[in-house]
N, C-alpha and C positions, 0 to 999 in steps of 0.2 A: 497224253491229251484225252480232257474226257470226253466219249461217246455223245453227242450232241442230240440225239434219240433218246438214249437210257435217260438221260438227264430231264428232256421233256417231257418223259412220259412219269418220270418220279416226280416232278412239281405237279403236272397234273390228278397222278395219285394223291397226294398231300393234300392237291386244291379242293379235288370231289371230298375225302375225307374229311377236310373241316367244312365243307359246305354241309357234307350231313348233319355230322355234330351240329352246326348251328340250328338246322331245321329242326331237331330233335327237339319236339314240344313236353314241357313240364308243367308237371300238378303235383306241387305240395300237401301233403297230407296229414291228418292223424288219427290215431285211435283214441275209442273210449275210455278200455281198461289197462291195465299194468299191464306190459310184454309179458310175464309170467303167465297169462290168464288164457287157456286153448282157445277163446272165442278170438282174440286177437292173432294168437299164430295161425290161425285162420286168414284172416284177413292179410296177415304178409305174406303168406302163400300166394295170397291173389297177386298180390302188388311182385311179388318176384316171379312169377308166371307172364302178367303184363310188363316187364323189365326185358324179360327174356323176347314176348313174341314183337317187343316194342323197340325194337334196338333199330338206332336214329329214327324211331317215327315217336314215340314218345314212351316217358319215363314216368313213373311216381316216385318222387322222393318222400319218406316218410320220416317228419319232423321229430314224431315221438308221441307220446298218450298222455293223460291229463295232467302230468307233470311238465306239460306244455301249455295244454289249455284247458282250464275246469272241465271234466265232461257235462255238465251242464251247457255250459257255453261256446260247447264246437261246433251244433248245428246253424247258431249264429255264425258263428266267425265265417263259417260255409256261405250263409247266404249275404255276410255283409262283403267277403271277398278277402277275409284275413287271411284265409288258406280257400286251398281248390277242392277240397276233397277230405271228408269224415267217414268215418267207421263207426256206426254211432246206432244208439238202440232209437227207434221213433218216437217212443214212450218220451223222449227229452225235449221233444219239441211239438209236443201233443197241441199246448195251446192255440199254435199255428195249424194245425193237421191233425183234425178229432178225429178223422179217417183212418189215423193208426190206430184205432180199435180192429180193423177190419182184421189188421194179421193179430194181434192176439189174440183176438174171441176164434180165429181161425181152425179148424180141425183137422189142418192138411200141411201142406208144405210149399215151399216155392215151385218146383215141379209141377205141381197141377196148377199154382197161381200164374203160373207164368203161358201154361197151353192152354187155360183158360180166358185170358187178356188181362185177369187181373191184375198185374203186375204195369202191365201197358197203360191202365186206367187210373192205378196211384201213382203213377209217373206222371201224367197229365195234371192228375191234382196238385204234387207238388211243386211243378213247375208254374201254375195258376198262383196258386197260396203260396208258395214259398221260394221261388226265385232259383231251387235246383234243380239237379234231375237226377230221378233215383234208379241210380243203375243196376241196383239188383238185389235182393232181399236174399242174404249170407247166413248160412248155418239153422234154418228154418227147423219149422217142425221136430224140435228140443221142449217136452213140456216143464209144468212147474211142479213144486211141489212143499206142502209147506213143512219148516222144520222147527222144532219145539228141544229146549234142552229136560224140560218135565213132562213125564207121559200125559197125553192129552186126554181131555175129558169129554163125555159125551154129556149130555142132555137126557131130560125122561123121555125123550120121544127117539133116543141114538142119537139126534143129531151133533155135530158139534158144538161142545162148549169154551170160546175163549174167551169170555168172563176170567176178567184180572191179569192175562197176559200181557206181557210187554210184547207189543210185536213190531219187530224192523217194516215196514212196507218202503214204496220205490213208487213212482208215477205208474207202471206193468198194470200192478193190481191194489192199488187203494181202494178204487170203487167196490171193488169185492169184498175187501176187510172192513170198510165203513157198511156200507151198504148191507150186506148181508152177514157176516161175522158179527158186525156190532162192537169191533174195537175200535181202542183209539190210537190209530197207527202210530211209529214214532220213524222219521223221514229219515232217513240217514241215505248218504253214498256206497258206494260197495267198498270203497276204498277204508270206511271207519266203522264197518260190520264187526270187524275180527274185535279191536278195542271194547266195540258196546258189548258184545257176547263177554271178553275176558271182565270186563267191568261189571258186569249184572245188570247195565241199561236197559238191555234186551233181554228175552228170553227163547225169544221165535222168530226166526223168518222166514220169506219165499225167496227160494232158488231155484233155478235150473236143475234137471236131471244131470249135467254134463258139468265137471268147475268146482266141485264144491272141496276135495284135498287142494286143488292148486292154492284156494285161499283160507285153507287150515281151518275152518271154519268146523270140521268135524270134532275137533278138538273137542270141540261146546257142546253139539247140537248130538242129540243121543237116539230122538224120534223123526221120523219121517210119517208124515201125513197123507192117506192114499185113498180116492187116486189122484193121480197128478190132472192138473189144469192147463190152459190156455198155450199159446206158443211162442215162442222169442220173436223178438223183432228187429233184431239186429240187420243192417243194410247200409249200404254205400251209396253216400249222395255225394253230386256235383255242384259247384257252383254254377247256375246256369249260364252267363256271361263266359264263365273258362270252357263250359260245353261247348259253346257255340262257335269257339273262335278255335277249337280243334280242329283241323284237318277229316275227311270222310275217312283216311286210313286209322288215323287213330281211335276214329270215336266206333273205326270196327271192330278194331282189337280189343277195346274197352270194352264193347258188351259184349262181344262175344268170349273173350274170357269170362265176363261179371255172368254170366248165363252157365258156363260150363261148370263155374265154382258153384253155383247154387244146386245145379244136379249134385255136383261131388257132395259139398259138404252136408246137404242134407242128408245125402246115402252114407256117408261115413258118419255121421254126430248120430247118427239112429241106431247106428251098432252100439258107436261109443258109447250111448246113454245107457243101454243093458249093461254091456259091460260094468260101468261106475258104478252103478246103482246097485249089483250084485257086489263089488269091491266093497261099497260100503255097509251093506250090511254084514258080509264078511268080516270084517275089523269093529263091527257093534251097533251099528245102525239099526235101531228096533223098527222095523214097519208098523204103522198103525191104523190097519184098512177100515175105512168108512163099508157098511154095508147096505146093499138091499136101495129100500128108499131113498136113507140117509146120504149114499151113494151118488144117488143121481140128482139127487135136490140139489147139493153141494156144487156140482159139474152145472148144471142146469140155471144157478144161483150166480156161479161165474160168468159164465156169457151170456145170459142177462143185463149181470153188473156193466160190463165190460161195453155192451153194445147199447143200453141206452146210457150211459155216457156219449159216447159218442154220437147217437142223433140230437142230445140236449143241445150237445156242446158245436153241432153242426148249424141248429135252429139259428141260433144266435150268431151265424156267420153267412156275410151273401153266399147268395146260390143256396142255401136252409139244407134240405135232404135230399139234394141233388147228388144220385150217383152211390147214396145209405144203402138202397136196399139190391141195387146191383153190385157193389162190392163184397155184401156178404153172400149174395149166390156163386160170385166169383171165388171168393178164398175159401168156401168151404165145399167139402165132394158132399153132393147126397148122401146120406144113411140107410142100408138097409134093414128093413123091418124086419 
């Protein structure tokens, strides 16, 4: 005969157990780049971090990268509610959010953006303008740098000359390349870099310190152009509608993970980038340092470029430069003289 206890206390086992499972809240998601690409193993780091601390309270399921959905096209799907949740660079949704200049032209990292408010104050914005909410600015302060398969040329004055280069640019930094380079950028995805480089399309591009063996791209590129520039902008947004309708448990675990991953990954992608950076001149990488003036015009020219873009592109959107010149005290640390 069976136990009439044990028996109730197993169905009742069973009933809490799928009651949780049911409450267990889901956000579908995806990334920008190929899983091969470390920015993205990044990112599912976060997402199995939040698996782990989320168990029955909520889960990210991740869909896959732009073999899902154009990365062009993710921070839409985000805000029209195709999916809950992108891995995605800001630069791709600039149109909507000219205030993603503030972390490129940036000279810091999410760690001081974040104890400074700036992070709390582009959250704001994008929730205004664009329907998400940006939970946290991922693998921050990784500068740029640009790469040449022919040694580059200076000008009579040092400066740079890229007169006649084919150069890959990316939304990051066109204003810089139009603007002050004076080339005529050629637009490509990251995903059809390696082709134009094997093709002769290109000759040049801007990359990250951090990525550049994962996408074989060394193959080609034989110069590195110094010093490096501006800062990644890679971050995770929500769709605002699926924020809201989270529970207070989940939407703690969400940032407080999404907060913890921005210390790490900017503490560990800031080793990482030395390290790369020496791997690759190691295996042939010629450095090619800007000096003296030429040096600082160049830096100088960049966030410039970078940041009246962004007040043009603000003019011409309600509320004009509201929040311009507080965002860039916010994302960048003073400079000592």
């Amino acid at each position: 005969m069976k136990n009439p206890i044990r028996t109730l206390t197993g169905a009742l086992s069973l009933f809490l157990a799928l009651n949780a499972s049911a409450e267990e809240q889901q956000l579908k998601a995806v990334h920008a780049f190929p899983t091969s690409l470390i920015y993205t193993q990044s990112f599912l780091d976060f997402v199995d971090e939040v698996n782990e601390k989320g168990k029955g309270v909520i889960n990210i399921r991740v869909l896959g990268g732009p073999e899902v959905i154009g990365l062009s096209q993710q921070p839409t799907a985000v805000r029209n509610g195709v999916v809950d949740m992108a891995y995605t660079a800001a630069s791709f949704y600039a149109d909507k959010l000219p205030e993603r200049d503030a972390l490129i032209s940036s000279n810091t990292n999410a760690i001081y953006a974040r104890e400074s408010g700036g992070l709390d104050l582009l959250n704001e914005i994008h929730q205004k303008k664009m329907g998400v909410y940006y939970l946290g600015w991922f693998d921050s302060g990784v500068k740029y740098n640009l790469y040449t398969v022919n040694e580059p040329k200076l000008d009579n004055e040092g400066n740079l000359d890229m007169s006649g280069i084919r150069l890959r640019s990316n939304p990051v930094y066109n204003a810089f390349f139009t603007d002050y380079l004076k080339a005529q950028p050629i637009s490509l995805p990251t995903t059809d870099v390696y082709s134009a480089l094997e093709r002769s399309t290109v000759d040049s591009t801007g990359w990250t310190q951090i990525g550049m063996k994962d996408l074989n791209w060394d193959k080609f590129l034989n110069y590195r152009i110094d010093p490096a520039f501006y800062s990644t902008d890679m971050g995770a947004i929500v769709n605002l509608k699926s924020w809201n309708k989270l529970s207070d448990e989940a939407k703690e675990i969400l940032q407080s993970v999404a907060i913890k991953h921005e210390r790490e990954s900017a503490e560990a992608f800031d080793a990482l980038a030395s390290k790369q950076q020496a791997e690759l001149d190691e295996s042939g990488m010629t450095p090619f340092v800007l000096k003296g003036d030429a040096a600082d015009t160049y830096l100088k020219a960049a966030k410039e470029a970078s940041l009246n873009r962004m007040r043009s592109h603000m003019e011409r959107q309600p509320g004009g430069l509201e929040n311009a010149k507080e965002l860039v005290e916010k994302f960048n640390e003073p400079q000592q003289n």
